[in-house]
C-alpha positions as CSV (number, residue, x, y, z in Angstrom):
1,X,104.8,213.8,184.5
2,X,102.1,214.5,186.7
3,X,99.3,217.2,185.8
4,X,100.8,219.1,188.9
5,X,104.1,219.1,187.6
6,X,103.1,220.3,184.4
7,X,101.3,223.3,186.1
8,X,104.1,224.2,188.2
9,X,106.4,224.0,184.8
10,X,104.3,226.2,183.1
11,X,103.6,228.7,185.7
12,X,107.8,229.1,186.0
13,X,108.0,230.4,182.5
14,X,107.8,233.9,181.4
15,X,104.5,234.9,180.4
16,X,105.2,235.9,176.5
17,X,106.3,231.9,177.0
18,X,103.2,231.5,179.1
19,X,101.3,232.6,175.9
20,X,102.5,230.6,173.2
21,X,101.6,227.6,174.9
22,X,98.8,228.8,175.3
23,X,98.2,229.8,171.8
24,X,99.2,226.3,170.9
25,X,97.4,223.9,173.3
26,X,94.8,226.3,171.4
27,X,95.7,225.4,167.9
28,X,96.0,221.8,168.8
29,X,92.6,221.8,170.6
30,X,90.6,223.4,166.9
31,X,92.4,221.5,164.6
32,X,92.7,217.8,166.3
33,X,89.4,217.7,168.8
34,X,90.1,215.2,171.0
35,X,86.7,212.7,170.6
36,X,85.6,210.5,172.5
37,X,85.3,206.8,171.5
38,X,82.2,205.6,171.0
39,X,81.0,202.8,174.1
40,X,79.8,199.2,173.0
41,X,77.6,197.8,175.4
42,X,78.5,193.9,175.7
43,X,74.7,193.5,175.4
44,X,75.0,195.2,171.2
45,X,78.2,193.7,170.7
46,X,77.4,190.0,172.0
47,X,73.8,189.7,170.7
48,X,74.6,187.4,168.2
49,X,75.8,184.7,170.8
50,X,73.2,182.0,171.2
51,X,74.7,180.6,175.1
52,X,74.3,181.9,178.5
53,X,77.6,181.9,180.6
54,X,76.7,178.5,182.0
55,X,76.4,176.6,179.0
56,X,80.2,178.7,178.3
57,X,80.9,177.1,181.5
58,X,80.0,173.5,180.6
59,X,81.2,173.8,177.5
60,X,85.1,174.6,178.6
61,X,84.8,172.2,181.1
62,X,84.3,169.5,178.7
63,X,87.3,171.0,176.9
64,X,89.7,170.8,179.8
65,X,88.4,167.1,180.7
66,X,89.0,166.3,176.9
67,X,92.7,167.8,176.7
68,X,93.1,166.2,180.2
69,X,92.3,162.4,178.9
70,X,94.7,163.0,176.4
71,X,97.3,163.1,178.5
């Protein structure tokens, strides 16, 4: 359901209706806050890796020439 069709739902119900959806999106918003998740930047989350991408590169390359003599 798009937000649209949401609106156009809630704008075809009686207002006493109209209010306790209100009153409830309200409640939910107080007690359940929606947070946002914290961003990792690849740069914190990777710092521990000692390679730049091409050595990554060289390495897997090796790989696939190693699992390709195997066969």
């Amino acid at each position: 359901m798009t937000v649209t069709e949401l609106i156009s739902k809630f704008e075809a119900l009686p207002q006493r209706q109209q209010e306790e959806v209100t009153e409830f999106v309200d409640f939910l918003a107080t007690r359940h806050p929606v947070r946002p998740k914290p961003r990792v930047s690849a740069m914190g989350k990777y710092a521990h890796v000692q390679t730049s991408s091409e050595e990554f590169a060289r390495r897997k390359s090796e790989e696939i020439d190693l699992e390709d003599r195997k066969r």
